[in-house]
C-alpha positions in Angstrom: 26.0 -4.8 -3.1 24.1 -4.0 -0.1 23.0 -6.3 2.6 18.9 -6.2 3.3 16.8 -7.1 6.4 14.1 -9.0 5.2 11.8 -10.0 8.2 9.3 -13.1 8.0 11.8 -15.3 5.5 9.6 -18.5 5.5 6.0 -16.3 4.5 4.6 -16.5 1.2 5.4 -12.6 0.1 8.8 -12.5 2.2 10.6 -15.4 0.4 9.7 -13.7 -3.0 11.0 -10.7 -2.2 14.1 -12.5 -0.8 14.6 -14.8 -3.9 14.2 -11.5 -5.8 16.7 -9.1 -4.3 19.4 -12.5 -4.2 18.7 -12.3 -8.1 19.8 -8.6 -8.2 23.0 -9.3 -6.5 21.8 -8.2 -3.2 23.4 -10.0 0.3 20.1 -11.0 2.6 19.2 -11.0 6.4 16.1 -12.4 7.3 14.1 -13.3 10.4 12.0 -16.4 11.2 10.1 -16.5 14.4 10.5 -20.9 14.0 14.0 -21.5 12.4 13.2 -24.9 12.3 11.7 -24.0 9.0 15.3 -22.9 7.6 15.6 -25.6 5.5 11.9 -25.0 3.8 13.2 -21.8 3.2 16.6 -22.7 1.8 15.4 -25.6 -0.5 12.6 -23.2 -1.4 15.1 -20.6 -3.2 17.5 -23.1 -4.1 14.5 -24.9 -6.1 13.7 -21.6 -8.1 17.3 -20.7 -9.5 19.0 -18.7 -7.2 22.2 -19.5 -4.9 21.7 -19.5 -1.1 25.1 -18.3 -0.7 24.3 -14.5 0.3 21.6 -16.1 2.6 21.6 -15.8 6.4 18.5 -16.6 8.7 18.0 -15.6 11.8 15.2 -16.5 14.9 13.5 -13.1 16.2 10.1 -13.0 17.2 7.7 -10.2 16.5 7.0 -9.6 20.2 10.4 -9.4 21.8 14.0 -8.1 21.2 16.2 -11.3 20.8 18.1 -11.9 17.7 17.3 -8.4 16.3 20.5 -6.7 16.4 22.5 -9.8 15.3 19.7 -9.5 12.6 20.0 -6.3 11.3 23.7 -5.9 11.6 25.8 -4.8 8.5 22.4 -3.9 6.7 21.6 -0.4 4.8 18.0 -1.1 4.5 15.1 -3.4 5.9 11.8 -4.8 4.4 9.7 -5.3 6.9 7.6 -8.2 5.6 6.5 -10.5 8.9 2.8 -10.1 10.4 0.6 -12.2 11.4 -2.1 -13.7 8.9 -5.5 -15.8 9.3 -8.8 -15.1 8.2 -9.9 -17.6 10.7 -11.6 -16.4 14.1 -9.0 -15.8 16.8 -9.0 -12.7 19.5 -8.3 -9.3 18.2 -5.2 -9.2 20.5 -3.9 -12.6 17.8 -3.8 -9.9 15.3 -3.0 -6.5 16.7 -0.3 -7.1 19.6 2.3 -8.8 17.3 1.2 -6.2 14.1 1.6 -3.2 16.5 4.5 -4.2 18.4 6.4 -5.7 15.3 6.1 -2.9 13.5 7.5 -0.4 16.7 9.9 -3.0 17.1 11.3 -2.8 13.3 11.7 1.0 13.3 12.9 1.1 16.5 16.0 -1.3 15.0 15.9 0.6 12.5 16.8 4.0 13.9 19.0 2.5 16.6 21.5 0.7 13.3 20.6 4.0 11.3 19.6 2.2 8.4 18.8 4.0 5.1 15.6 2.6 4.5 12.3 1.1 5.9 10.1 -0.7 3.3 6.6 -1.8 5.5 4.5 -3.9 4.0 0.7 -3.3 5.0 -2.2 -3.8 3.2 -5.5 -2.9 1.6 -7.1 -3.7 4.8 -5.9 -0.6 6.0 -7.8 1.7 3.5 -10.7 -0.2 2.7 -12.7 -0.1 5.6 -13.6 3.6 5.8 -17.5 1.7 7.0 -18.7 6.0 5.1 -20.3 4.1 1.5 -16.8 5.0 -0.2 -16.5 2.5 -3.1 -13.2 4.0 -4.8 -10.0 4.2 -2.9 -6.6 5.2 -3.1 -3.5 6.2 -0.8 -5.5 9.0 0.8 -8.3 6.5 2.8 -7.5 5.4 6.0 -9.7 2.5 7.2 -11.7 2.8 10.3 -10.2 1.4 12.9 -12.6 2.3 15.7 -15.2 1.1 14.2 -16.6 -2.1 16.3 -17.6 -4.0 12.7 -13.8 -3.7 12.0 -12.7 -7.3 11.0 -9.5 -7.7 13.8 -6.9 -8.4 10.9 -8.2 -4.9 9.1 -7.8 -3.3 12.5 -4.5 -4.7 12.9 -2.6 -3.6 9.9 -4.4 -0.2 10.4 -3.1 0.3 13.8 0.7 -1.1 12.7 0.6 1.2 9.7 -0.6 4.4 11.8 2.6 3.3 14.7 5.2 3.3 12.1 4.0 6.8 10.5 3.9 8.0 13.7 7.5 6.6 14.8 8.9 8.2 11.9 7.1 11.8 12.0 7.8 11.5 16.5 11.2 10.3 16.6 12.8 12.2 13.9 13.8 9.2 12.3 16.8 8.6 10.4 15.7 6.2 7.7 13.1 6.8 5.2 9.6 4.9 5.2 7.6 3.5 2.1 4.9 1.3 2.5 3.3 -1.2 0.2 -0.6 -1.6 0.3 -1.4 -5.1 -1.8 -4.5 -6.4 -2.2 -5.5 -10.3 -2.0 -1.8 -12.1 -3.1 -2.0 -14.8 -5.1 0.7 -16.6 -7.4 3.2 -19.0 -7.0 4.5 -20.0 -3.9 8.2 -20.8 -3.2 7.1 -23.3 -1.1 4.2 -25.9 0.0 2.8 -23.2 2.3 0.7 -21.5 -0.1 -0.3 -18.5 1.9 -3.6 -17.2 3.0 -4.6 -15.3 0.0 -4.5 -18.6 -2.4 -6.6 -20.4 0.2 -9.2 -18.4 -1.1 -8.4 -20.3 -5.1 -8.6 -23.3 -2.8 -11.9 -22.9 -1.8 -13.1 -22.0 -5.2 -11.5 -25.4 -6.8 -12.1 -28.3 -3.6 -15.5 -29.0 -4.3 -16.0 -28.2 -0.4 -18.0 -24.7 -1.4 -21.9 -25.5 -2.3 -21.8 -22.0 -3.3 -20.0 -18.5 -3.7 -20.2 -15.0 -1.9 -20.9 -11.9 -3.9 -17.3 -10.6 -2.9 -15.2 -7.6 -5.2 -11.7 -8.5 -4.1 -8.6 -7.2 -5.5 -5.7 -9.1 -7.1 -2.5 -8.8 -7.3 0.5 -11.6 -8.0 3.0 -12.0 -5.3 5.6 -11.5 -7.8 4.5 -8.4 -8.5 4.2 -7.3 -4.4 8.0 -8.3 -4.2 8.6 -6.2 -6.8 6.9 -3.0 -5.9 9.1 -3.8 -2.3 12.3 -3.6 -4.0 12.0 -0.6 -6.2 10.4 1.5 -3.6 13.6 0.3 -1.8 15.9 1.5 -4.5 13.1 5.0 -5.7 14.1 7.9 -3.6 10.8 8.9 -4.9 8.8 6.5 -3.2 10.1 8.1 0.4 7.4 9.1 2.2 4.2 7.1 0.1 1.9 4.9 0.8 1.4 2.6 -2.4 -1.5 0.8 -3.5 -0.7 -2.3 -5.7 -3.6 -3.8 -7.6 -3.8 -5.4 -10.9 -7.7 -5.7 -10.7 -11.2 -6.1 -8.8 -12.8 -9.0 -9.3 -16.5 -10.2 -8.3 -16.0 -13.3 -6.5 -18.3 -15.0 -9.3 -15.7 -13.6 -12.3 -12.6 -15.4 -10.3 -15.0 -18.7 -10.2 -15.8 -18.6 -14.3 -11.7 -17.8 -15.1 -10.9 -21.0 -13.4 -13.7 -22.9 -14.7 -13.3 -21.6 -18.3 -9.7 -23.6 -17.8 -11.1 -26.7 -16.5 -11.7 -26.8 -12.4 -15.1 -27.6 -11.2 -16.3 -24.5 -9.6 -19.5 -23.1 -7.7 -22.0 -21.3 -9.8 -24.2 -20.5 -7.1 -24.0 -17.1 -5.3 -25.3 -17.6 -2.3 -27.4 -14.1 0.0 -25.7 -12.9 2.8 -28.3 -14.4 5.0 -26.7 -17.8 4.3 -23.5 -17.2 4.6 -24.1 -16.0 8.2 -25.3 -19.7 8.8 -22.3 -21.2 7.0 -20.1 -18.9 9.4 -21.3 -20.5 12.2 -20.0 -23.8 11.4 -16.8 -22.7 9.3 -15.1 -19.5 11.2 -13.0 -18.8 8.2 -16.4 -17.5 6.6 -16.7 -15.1 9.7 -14.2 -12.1 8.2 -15.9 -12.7 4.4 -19.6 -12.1 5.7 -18.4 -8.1 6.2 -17.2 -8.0 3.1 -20.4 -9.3 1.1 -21.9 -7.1 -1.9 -19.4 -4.1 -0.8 -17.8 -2.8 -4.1 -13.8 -1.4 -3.6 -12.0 -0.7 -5.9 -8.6 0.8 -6.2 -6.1 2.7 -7.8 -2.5 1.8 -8.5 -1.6 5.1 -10.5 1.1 5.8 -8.1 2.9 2.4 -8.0 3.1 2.5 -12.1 4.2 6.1 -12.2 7.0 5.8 -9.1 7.8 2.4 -9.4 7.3 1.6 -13.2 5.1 -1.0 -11.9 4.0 -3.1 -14.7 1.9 -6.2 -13.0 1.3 -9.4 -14.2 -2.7 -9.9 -15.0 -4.8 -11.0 -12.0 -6.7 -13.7 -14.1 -2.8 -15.6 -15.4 -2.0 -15.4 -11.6 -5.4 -17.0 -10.3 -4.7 -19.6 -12.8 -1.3 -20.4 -11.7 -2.3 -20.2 -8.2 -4.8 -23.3 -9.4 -2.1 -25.0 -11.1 0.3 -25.1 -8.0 -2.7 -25.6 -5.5 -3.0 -29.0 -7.9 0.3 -30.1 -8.6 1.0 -30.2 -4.9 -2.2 -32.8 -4.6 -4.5 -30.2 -2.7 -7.6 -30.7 -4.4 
């Protein structure tokens, strides 16, 4: 079988996609920019079924050339998974330096070992923010990425997205692009680190929140992301797209009754806008969700089920099993 760059191994959506393409025979390459986290990564796979034996890690860094070629070496195709990921409040250059570069970086590899394919993941964030009253989007939106009330991480998969188009269409690349546009992850996790999207299920279920924002957010299991990487890997059809992968929108309010309906104590309360600007000041991961209050989105995944046979797993079984983990591990 092939061998596949898979960049950002220890990350919650990269060590799905690896443990998947290991269980389709695949040989794996992937990058960690702290490879003191190998092992978390190892005992990670090894603990979900599948043998680490076509496994090979390697340190490279988003921002600088070291380790890439010995990376990327003997590979026909590269998912391009790594990026960085808070919704706390750091500088927009946290965000959009490593997003930008990275992604230049990757398809600059890329060409240079002439691989076959690029798969980049980006996100929602880069459509949804078109700031024009659009409540309905698919691959066709762009979000708005000179617009100052831009939240930095939007802005930063925006800009990384637009530089690896651009690559591709100015260099006369030799490898073809897809690129995956998920909404808010949730799901398992191969390991402890539970990623940024299920921190949100944490907050619903720690009996920290006094209340909830009036947010539509889109789901979509991690399973399900890692898949949609793969087959546009493998779909000569998928060359070329932007994909959109969505089960469902949800109000903030619906995610909070699913997981009380099974049990965890949850906020009823919705709280204004006006409030949550107060709450903001004091907790600076609130600062990104008080730009997305009472705006509706919702999106379209047409394209992934008709290119990719995409068939996802419900939002509302992968909330629920993002609550289960989140307690099993003692978090709540």
């Amino acid at each position: 079988m092939s061998r596949v760059l898979v960049t950002g191994a220890s990350g919650f959506i990269g060590m799905h996609c690896i443990q998947q393409l290991i269980k389709k025979g695949y040989e794996v390459n992937s990058t960690m920019r702290s490879i003191e986290r190998a092992d978390e990564v190892r005992d990670g796979l090894v603990e979900s079924g599948v043998s680490i034996k076509k496994l090979n890690l390697f340190k490279a860094d988003l921002l600088n050339d070291d380790g890439w070629d010995e990376a990327i070496e003997g590979c026909e195709f590269m998912l391009h998974v790594a990026s960085p990921f808070v919704i706390d409040d750091q500088p927009e250059e946290f965000f959009t330096k490593p997003a930008v570069e990275g992604a230049l970086r990757a398809m600059r590899f890329a060409q240079k070992h002439r691989l076959k394919k690029v798969v980049l993941t980006s996100s929602f964030a880069a459509i949804g923010d078109t700031f024009d009253g659009t409540e309905s989007f698919d691959e066709s939106h762009w979000s708005d990425a000179s617009n100052p009330e831009i939240a930095f991480y939007n802005k930063s998969k925006t800009l990384a997205e637009k530089a690896a188009w651009d690559f591709v269409k100015d260099n006369n690349a030799s490898f073809k692009l897809t690129v995956i546009n998920p909404v808010a992850v949730t799901g398992p996790s191969l390991s402890k680190d539970i990623g940024i999207s299920n921190s949100l299920v944490l907050k619903l279920i720690n009996g920290k929140l006094p209340g909830i924002a009036k947010l539509h957010i889109g789901y979509v299991d991690v399973r399900d992301v890692a898949f949609a990487h793969i087959a546009a890997m493998e779909n000569a059809n998928s060359d070329g797209h932007r994909i959109v992968v969505s089960e469902k929108e949800l109000w903030m309010n619906e995610a909070a009754k699913i997981l009380r309906e099974a049990g965890y104590k949850t906020p009823k309360i919705v709280m204004p806008k006006w409030v949550l600007k107060i709450v903001a000041r004091f907790d600076k991961d609130m600062t990104a969700v008080v730009k997305m209050v009472n705006k509706k989105r919702c999106t379209h995944s047409t394209k992934a089920k008709d290119i990719l046979n995409w068939d996802p797993i419900p939002a509302e079984q992968s909330i629920l099993e993002t609550a289960d983990q989140i307690k099993k591990y003692g978090l709540i």
